[in-house]
C-alpha positions as protocol buffer text, in pm:
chain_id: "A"
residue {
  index: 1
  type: UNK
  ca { x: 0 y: 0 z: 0 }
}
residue {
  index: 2
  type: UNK
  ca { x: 285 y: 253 z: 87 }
}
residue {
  index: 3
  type: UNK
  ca { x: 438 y: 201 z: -287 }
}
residue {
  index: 4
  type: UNK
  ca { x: 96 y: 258 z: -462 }
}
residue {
  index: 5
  type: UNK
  ca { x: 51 y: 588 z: -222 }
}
residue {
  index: 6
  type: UNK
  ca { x: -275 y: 440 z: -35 }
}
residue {
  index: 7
  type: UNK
  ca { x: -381 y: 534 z: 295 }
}
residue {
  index: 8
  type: UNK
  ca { x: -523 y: 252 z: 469 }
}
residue {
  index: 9
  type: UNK
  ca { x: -671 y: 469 z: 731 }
}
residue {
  index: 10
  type: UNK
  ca { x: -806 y: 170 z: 879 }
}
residue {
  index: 11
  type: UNK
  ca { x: -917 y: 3 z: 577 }
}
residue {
  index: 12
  type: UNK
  ca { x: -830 y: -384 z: 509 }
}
residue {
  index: 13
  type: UNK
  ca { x: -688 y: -583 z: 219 }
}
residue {
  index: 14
  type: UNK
  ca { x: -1114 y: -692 z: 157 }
}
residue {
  index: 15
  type: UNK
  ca { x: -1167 y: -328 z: 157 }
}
residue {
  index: 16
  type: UNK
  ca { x: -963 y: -315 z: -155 }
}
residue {
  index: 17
  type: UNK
  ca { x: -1132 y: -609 z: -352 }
}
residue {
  index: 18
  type: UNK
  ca { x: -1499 y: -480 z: -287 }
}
residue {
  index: 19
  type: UNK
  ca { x: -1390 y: -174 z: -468 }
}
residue {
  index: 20
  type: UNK
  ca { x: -1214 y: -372 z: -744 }
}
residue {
  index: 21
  type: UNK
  ca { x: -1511 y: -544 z: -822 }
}
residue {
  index: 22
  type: UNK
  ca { x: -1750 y: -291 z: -775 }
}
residue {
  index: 23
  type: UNK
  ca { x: -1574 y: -120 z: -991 }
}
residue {
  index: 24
  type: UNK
  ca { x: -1532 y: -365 z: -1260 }
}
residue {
  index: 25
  type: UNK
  ca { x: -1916 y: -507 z: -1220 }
}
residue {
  index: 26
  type: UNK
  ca { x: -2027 y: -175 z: -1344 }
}
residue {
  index: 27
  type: UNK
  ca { x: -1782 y: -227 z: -1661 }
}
residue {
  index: 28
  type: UNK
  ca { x: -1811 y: -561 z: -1757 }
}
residue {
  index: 29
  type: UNK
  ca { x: -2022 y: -882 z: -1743 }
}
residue {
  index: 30
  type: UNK
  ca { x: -2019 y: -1063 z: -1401 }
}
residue {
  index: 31
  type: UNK
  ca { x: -1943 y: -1356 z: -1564 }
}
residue {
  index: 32
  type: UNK
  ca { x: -1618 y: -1206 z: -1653 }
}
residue {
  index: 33
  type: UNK
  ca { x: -1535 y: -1056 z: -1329 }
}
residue {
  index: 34
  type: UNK
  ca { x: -1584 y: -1338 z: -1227 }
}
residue {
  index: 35
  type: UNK
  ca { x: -1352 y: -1523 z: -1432 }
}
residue {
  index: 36
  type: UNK
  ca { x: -1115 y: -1300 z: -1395 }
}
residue {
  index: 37
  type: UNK
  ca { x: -1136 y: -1348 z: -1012 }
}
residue {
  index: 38
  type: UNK
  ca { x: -1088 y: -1689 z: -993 }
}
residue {
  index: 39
  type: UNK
  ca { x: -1409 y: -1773 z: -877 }
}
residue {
  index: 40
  type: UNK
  ca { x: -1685 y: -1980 z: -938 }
}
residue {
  index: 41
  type: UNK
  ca { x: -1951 y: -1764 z: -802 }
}
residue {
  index: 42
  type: UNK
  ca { x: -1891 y: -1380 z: -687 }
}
residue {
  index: 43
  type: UNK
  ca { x: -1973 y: -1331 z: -371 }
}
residue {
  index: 44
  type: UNK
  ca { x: -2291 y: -1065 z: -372 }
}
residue {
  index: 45
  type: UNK
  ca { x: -2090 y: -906 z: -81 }
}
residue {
  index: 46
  type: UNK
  ca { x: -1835 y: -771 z: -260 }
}
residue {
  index: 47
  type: UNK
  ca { x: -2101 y: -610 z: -520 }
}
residue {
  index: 48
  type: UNK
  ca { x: -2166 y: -210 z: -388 }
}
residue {
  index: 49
  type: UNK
  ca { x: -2302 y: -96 z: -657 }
}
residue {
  index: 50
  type: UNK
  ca { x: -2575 y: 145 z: -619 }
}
residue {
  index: 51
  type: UNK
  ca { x: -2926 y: 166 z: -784 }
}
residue {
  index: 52
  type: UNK
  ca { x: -2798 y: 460 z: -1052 }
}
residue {
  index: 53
  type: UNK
  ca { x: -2534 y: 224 z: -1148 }
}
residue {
  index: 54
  type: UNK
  ca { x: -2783 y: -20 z: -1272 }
}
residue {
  index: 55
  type: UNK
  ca { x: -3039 y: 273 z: -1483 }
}
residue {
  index: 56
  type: UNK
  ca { x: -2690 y: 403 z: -1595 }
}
residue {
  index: 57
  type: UNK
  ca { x: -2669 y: 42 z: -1752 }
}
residue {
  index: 58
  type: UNK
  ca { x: -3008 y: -4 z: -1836 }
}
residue {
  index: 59
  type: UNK
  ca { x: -3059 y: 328 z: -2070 }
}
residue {
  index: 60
  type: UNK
  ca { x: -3042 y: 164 z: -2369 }
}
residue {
  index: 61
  type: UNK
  ca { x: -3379 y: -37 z: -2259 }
}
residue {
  index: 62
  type: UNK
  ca { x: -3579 y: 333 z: -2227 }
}
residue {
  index: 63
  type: UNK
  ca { x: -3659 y: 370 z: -2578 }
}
residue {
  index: 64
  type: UNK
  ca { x: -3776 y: -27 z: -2610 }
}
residue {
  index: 65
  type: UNK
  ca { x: -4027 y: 108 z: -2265 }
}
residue {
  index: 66
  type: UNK
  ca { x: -4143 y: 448 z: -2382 }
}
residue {
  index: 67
  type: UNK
  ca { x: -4242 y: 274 z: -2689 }
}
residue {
  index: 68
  type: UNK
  ca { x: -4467 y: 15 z: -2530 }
}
């Protein structure tokens, strides 16, 4: 952490991974993060993302609702 200039500030190494894949969950497939995690199955503990991170996602759909 002191070469990459974090500040724990209490924080732990799990800290760090719920961001990582929060972060990447609202880039790419889950199926990919998890993949690329090693896992078979992401824990849903490690997923933070908010409810604006989904409608950012799903604004593609609003034309296919506003039309019904």
């Amino acid at each position: 952490m002191r070469r990459a200039g974090i500040e724990l500030n209490g924080r732990t190494q799990y800290s760090l991974r719920h961001t990582f894949y929060t972060e990447m969950l609202k880039r790419i497939p889950e199926k990919d993060v998890k993949k690329m995690a090693g896992h078979w199955a992401l824990r849903k503990e490690y997923d933070h993302r908010q409810v604006v991170d989904f409608l950012r996602n799903a604004q593609p759909m609003n034309e296919i609702v506003n039309s019904l």
